[in-house]
VOGU-3710 file (C-alpha; in Angstrom, 3 decimals, decimal comma):
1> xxxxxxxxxx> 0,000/0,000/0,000  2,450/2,685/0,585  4,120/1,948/-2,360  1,452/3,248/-4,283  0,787/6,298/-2,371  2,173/9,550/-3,777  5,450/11,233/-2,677  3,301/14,010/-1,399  0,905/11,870/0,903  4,323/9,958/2,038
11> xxxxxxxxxx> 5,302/13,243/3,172  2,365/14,651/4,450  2,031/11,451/6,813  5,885/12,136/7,859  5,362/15,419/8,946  3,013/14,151/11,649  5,525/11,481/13,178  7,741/11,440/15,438  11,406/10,755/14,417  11,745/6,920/15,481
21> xxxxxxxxxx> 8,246/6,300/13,791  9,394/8,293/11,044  12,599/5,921/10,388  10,464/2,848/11,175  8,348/3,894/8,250  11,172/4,490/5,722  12,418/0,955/6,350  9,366/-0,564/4,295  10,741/-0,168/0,761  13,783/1,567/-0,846
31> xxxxxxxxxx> 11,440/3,618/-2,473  10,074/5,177/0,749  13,229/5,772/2,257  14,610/7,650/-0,901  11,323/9,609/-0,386  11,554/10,146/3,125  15,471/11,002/3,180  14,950/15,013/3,518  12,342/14,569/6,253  14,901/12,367/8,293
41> xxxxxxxxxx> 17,521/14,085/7,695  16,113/17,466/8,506  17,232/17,113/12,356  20,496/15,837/12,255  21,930/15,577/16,200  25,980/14,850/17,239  26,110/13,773/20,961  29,035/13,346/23,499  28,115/10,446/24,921  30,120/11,161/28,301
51> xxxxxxxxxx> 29,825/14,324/30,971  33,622/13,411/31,421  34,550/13,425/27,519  32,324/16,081/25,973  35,234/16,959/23,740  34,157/13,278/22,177  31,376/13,792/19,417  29,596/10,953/17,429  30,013/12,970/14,448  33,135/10,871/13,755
61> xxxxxxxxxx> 30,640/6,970/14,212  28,407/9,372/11,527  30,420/9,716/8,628  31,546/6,527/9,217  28,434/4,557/9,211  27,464/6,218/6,171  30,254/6,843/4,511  31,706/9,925/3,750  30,080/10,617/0,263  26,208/9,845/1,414
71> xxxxxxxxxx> 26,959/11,704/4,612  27,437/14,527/2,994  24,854/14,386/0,844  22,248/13,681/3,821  23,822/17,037/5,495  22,390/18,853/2,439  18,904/18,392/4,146  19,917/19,758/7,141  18,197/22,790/9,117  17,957/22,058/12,355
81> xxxxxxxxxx> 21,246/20,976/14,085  21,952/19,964/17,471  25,009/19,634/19,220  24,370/17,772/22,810  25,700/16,356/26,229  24,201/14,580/28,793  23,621/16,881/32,278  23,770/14,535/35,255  26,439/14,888/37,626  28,465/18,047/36,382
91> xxxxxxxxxx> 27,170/20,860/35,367  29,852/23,538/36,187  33,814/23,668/34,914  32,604/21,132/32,085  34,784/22,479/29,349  37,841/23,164/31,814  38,578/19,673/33,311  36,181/17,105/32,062  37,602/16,089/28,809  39,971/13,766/27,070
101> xxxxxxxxxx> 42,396/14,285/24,156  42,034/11,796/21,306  44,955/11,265/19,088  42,800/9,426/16,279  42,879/11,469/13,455  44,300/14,545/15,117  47,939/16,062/14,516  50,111/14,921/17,410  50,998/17,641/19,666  52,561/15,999/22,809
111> xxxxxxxxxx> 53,651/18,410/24,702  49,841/19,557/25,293  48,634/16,105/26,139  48,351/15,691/29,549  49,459/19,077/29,946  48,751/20,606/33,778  48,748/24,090/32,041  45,000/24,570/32,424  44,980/27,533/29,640  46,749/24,930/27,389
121> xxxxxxxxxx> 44,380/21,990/28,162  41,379/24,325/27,123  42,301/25,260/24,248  43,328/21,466/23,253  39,673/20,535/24,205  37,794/23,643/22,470  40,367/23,023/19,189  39,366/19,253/19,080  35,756/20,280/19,433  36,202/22,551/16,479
131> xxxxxxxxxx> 37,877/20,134/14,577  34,541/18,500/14,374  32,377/21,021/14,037  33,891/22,184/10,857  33,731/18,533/9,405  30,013/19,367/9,654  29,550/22,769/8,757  31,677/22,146/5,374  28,907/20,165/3,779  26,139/22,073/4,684
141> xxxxxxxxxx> 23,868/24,126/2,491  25,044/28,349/2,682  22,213/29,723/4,927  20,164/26,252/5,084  19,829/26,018/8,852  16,844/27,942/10,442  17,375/26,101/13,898  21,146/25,750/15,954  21,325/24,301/19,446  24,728/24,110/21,236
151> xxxxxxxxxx> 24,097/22,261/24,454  27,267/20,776/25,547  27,452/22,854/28,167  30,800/24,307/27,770  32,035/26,945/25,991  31,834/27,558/22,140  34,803/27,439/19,837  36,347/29,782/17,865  35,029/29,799/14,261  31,285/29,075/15,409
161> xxxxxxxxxx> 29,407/31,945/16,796  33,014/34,829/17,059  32,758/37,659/14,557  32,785/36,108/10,959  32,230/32,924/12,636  30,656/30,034/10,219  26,960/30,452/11,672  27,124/34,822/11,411  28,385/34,376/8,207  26,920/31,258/6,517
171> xxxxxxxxxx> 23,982/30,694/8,049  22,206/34,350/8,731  18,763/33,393/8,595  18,955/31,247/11,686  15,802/31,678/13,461  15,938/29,836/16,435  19,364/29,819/18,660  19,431/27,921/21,579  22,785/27,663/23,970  23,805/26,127/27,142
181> xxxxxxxxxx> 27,220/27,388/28,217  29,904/27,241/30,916  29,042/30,217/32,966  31,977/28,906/35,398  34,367/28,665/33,386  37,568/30,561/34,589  38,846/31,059/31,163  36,442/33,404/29,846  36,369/31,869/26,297  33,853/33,736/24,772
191> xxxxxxxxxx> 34,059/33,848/21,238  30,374/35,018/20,476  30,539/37,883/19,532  28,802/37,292/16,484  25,359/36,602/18,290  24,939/40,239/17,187  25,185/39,935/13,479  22,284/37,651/13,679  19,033/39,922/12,969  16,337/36,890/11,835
201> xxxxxxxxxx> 16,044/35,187/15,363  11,961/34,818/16,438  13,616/32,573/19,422  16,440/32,987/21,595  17,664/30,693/24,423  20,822/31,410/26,678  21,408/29,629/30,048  24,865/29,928/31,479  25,666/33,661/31,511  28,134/35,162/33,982
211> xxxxxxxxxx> 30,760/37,511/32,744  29,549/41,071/31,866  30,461/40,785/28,513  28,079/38,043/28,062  25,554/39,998/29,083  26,654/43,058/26,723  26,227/40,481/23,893  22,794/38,955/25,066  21,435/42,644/24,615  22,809/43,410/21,652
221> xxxxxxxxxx> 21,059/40,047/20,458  17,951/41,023/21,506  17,918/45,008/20,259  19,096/43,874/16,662  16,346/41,063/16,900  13,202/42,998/18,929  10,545/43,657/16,376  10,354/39,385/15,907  11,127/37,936/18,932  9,112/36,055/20,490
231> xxxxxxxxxx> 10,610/33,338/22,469  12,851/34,495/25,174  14,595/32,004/27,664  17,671/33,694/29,635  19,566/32,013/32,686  22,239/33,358/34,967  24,652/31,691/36,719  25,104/32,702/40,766  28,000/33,957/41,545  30,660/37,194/42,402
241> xxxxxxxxxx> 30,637/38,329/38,484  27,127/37,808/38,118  26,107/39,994/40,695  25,429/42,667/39,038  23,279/41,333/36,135  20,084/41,686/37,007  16,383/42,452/34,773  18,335/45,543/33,349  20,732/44,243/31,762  18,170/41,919/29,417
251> xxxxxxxxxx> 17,574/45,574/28,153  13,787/44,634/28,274  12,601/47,941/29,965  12,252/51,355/27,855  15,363/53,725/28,892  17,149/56,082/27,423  20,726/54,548/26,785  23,986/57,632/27,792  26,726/56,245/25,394  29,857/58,694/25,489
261> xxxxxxxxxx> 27,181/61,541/26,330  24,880/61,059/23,196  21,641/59,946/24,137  20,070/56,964/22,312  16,205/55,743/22,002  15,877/52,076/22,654  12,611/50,145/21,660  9,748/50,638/23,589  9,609/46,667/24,448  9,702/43,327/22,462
271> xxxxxxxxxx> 6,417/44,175/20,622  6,061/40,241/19,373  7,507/38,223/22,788  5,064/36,244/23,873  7,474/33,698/25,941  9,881/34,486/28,741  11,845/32,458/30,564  13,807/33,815/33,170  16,395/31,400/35,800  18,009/33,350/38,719
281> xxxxxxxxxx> 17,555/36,741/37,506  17,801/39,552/39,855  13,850/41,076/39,223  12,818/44,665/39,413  10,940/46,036/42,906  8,893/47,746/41,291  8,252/47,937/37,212  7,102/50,920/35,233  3,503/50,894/33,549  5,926/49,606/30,319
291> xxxxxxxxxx> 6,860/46,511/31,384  3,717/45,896/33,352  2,292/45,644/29,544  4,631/43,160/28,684  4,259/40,417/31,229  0,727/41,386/30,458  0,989/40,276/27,101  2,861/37,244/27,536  1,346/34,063/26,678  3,793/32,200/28,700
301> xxxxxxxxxx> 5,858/33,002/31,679  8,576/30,654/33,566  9,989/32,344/36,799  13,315/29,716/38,094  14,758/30,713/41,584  15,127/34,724/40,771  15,173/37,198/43,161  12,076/39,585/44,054  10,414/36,945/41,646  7,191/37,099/44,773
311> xxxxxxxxxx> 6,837/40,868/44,626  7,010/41,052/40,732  4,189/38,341/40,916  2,615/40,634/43,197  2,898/43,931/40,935  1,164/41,866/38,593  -1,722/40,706/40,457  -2,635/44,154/41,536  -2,598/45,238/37,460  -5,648/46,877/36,216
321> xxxxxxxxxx> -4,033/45,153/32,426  -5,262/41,873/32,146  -3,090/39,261/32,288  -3,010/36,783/29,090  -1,569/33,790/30,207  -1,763/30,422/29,010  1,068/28,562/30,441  2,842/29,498/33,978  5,831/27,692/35,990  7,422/28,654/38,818
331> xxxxxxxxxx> 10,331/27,473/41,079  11,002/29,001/44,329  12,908/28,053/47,315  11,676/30,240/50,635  14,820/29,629/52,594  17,451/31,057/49,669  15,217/34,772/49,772  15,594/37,551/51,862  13,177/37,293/54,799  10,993/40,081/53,372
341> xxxxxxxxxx> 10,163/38,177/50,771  9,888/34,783/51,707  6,905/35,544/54,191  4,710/36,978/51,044  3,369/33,479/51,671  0,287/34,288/49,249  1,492/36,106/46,213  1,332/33,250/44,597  -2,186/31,866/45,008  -3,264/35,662/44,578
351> xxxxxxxxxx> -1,756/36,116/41,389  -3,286/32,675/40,014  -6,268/34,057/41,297  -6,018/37,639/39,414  -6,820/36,192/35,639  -8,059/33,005/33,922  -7,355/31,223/31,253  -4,520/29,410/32,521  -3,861/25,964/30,467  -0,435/24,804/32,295
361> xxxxxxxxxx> 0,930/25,029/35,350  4,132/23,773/36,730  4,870/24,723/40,245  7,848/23,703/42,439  8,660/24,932/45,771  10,839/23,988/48,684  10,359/24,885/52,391  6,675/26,476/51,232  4,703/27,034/54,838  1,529/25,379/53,122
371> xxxxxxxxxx> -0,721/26,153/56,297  0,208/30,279/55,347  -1,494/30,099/51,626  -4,075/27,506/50,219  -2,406/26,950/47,031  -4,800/24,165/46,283  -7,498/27,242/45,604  -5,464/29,121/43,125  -5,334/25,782/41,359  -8,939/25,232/41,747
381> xxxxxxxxxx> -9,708/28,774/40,089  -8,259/27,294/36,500  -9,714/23,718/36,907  -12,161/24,358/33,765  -9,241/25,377/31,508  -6,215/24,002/33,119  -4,891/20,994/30,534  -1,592/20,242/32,952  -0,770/20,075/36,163  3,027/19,591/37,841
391> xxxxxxxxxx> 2,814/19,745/41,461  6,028/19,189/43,250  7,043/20,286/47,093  10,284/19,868/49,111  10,742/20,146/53,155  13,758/20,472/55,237  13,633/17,308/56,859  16,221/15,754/59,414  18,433/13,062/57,953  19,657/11,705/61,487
401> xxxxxxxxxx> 18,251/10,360/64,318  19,533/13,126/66,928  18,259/15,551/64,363  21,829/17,447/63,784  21,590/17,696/59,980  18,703/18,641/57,148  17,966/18,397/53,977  15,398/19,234/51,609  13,197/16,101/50,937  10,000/15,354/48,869
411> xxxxxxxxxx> 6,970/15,591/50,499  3,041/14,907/49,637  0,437/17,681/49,524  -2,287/18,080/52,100  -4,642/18,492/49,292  -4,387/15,748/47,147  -7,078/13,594/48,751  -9,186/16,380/47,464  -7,784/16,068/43,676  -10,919/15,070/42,106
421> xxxxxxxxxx> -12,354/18,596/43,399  -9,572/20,645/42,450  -8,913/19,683/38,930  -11,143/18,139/35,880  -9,792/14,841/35,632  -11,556/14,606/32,236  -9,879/17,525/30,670  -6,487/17,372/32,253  -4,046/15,124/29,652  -1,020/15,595/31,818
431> xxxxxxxxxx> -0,530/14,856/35,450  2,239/14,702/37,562  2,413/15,066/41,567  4,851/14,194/43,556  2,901/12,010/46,550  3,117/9,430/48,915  1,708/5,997/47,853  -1,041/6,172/50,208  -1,734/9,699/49,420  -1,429/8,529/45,615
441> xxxxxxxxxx> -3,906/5,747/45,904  -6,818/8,485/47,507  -7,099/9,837/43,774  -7,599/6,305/42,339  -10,467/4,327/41,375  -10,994/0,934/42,092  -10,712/-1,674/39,664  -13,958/-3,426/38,170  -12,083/-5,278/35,583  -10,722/-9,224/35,643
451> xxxxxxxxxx> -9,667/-10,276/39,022  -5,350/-10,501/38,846  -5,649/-13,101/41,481  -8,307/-15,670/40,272  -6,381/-18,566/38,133  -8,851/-18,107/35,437  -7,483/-14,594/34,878  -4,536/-14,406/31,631  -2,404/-11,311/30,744  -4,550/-10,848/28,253
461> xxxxxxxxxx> -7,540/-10,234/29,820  -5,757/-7,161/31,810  -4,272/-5,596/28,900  -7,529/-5,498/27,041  -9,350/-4,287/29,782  -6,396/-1,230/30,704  -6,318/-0,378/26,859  -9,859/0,098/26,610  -8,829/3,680/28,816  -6,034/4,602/26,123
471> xxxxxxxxxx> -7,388/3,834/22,657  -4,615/5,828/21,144  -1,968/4,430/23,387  -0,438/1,199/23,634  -0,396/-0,368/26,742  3,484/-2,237/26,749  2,978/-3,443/30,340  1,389/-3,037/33,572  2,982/-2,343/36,596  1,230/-4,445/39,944
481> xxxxxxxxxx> 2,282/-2,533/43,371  1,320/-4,570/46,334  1,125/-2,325/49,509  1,002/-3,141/52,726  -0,660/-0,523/55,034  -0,904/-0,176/59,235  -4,422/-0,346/60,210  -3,328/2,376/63,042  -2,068/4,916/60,665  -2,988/4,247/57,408
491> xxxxxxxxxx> 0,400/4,660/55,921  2,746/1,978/54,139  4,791/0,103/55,296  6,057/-1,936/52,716  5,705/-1,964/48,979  6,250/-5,532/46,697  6,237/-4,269/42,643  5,326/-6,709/40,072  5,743/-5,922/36,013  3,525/-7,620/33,567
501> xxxxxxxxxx> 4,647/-7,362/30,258  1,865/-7,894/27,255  3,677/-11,006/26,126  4,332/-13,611/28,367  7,119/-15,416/28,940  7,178/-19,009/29,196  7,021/-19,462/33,073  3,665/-17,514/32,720  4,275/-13,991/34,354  0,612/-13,555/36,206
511> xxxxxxxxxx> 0,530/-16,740/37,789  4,146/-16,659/39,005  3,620/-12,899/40,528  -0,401/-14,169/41,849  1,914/-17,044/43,724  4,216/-14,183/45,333  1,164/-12,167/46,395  0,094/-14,999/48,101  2,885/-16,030/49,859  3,487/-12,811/51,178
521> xxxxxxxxxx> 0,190/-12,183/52,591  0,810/-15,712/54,337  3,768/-14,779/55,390  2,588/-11,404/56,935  -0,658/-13,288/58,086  1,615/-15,478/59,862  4,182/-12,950/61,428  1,713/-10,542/62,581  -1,178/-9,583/64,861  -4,112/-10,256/63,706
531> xxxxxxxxxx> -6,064/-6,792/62,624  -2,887/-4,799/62,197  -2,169/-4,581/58,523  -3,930/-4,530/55,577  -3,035/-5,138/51,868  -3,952/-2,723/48,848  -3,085/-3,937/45,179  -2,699/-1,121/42,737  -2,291/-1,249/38,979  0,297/0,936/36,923
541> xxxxxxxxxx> -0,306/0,868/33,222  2,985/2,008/31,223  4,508/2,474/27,817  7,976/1,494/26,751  9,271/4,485/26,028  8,720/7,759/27,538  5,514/7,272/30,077  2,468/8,755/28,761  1,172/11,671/30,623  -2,287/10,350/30,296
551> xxxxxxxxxx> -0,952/7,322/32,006  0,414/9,618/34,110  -2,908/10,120/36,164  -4,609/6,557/36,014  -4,283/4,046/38,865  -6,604/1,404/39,465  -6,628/0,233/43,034  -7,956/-3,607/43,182  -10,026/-3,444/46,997  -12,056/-6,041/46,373
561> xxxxxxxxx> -10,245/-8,854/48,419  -6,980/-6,978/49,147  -7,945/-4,053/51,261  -9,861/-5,806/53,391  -8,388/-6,694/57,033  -6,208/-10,097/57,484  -8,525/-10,412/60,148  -11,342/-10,841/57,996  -9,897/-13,514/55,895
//
């Protein structure tokens, strides 16, 4: 069949897939994959495998898989390009000390490998890095990209992004730009000075700014960009050089500008941003009637850890504009704040409560006095609109017995036994709280389908009665949590996860996981006092690959012969 369907339905339907689906498709015939080439092809992304060898790119593994002739030909098809690391234990010094030096391919230079010479090692990293890079950029189309992403978190080579770099000279109509740099880096490696030649960006993203330099060239970026942009996303790094970069130096606000005593007009505002991200940004006390409009006319605001972030949410509320928000996350941490500011307990709920509309809504806070606001309200005031919902609280919490030493640990919300109330389960297609299993199992619903523990009960029988909830999901396997609760307290005490995969295995999955329930309920039956636990069975459904956020939100709790006393059996 799809060799028979045009080259313009093939790529219709490829526009709508996702990149693995997309390759799974092109395998069917030659034919399709010729077709589908430019659609595949139009992402292209080079990963360092390794936080501790990020100078070690897979764009090497790429030409060589290929071959060097039909790599550069799929490079033609390139305009998006993505440059990555993984971020899980180091974030900071990356480019300084967490590296190798290959000698494959590379002249020899041996008197800079193993060097201690910091200066000496950096360069050797950031010269092998560009040794790469340029591999790359010689067989792409001349202004062919629209989208660049450098997120290997160190910093960027000469030749990339310096004046008459390859990207501010070859590829001018980029209009997206995202980096992640080494703010920490004590070399002060810029070389990005060509971020101000580029005049057709609609989205900018920068985390990792320090230096005041930086800073100098993020505003430039954004003055020689303003009448289009309209994706923002800008994060400082904490520290003795950053202290002084603060909302003003975004150049956001309207000012007159004194450069060697000749007074220049800046732009009103960003006339098309409709985004802004801001992480650990200094925030104005108060904000002229200017850029009260343009929070106003946001359509999506993300506020990360930045100071005065409460009283700017507060300036806000008490606006006469109304606000236009469709999508709002926050991060906040009471205990890093000055004390002024980390007792405006309520700003928050009140400024959820100053508009509607809101669609999604990400919230994260740590050492939040939950008795001093009723958060659960403000969420309550966007139940018939809100689509998504990420709830997630931390408390100090002692980690030793005497009580000597904290730290910040997850904790449930009061309010989610109220969930149900709160938000439309029915509309919401993304859920995710952070909660205690018992506190998790109060939003459930209990589970009407095929008993898990009669004999007469398959795999099968679950899966097509969990599926029947996600028709345009697959259901790869279900995840079976036996709890076991104290009668006294109602908490758990102990947890026993089973997986059921949709095929099963020879030994029969089910019945060998039905025979463990079993035996520990004997066991526990056995051990204990008669009346002072019960058991609770609850059922996970899950995909193979990334978990579904519809999935996100379903468990079925089985209560009709598990929640009842031991006693009573």
């Amino acid at each position: 069949m799809l060799e028979k369907l045009p080259c313009e339905i093939l790529m219709l339907i490829a526009d709508w897939l996702p990149p693995a689906s997309l390759r799974a498709l092109s395998r069917a015939s030659s034919r399709v994959y010729s077709i589908l080439i430019p659609q595949i092809y139009r992402t292209i992304a080079y990963r360092a495998d390794s936080e501790w060898a990020l100078n070690v790119l897979d764009v090497g593994s790429f030409f060589l898989h290929l071959g060097h002739s039909r790599a550069a030909d799929y490079l033609q098809h390139a305009r998006h390009l993505q440059i990555q690391a993984p971020f899980h234990l180091v974030r900071f010094n990356r480019c300084a000390y967490y590296n190798i030096f290959r000698t494959a391919g590379l002249p020899a230079s041996p008197n800079t490998l193993g060097a201690s010479d910091e200066v000496t090692a950096h360069a050797r990293f950031l010269d092998d890095v560009q040794g790469q890079l340029q591999l790359i950029f010689t067989h792409l189309k001349p202004n062919s990209l629209s989208i660049f992403e450098w997120r290997l978190g160190t910093c960027v080579p000469m030749g990339v992004l310096d004046q008459g770099g390859y990207l501010s000279r070859y590829q001018r109509r980029l209009t997206r730009l995202s980096l992640v740099t080494d703010g920490t880096c004590p070399h002060e490696w810029h070389h990005l000075e060509g971020l101000s030649e580029l005049s057709c960006l609609t989205a900018f993203e920068w985390e990792g700014i320090q230096h005041p330099t930086e800073a100098d060239l993020l505003r430039q970026c954004i003055r020689h960009n303003w009448s289009h942009l309209d994706h923002l996303s800008i994060g400082f790094v904490p520290s003795a050089f950053a202290g002084a970069l603060c909302w003003e130096s975004l150049g956001l606000q309207q000012r007159e500008l004194r450069v060697d005593d000749t007074v220049v007009e800046k732009p009103t505002a960003v006339p098309a941003l409709s985004t802004l991200l801001l992480s650990k940004v200094t925030l104005p006390p108060d904000l002229s009637s200017e850029g009260i409009s343009m929070f106003c006319a946001l359509r999506a605001l993300t506020l990360r850890d930045c100071p005065n972030q409460l009283l700017l949410l507060e300036l806000l509320s008490q606006s006469r504009k109304p606000l236009q928000l469709e999508h709002f996350e926050i991060s906040y941490d009471f205990l890093l704040h000055e004390p002024g500011e980390g007792r405006r307990y309520s700003a928050i709920a009140r400024f959820l409560r100053s508009f509607r509309g809101l669609q999604h809504l990400h919230i994260r806070l740590s050492n939040f006095p939950a008795s001093k606001s009723r958060i659960e309200d403000a969420i309550r005031h966007h139940r018939t609109t809100l689509k998504s919902l990420v709830y997630h609280e931390r408390q100090l919490a002692p980690v030793d017995e005497d009580g000597l030493f904290e730290d910040d640990r997850d904790v449930s919300p009061v309010w989610i036994a109220d969930l149900s109330t709160i938000v439309d389960l029915g509309r919401v297609t993304a859920l995710a709280l952070c909660a205690s299993p018992s506190a998790a199992s109060e939003c459930s619903f209990s589970w009407t389908g095929p008993d898990p523990l009669s004999p007469d009960t398959c795999a099968d029988d679950m899966f097509l009665y969990v599926s029947a909830f996600f028709i345009l999901e697959r259901v790869d396997w279900i995840e079976l949590r036996l709890s076991k609760l104290s009668m006294a307290t109602k908490e758990v005490v102990e947890e026993y996860p089973f997986f059921l995969p949709r095929v099963e295995s020879i030994l029969g999955n089910l019945p060998r996981a039905r025979g463990q329930i079993y035996d520990i309920i004997l066991q526990s039956n056995h051990a204990e006092s008669v009346g002072e636990t019960q058991f609770q069975l609850s059922m996970w459904p899950r995909t193979e690959s990334s978990q579904s956020s519809a999935m996100q939100a379903f468990c079925a709790k089985y209560c009709r012969k598990l929640v009842l006393p031991l006693a009573s059996r």
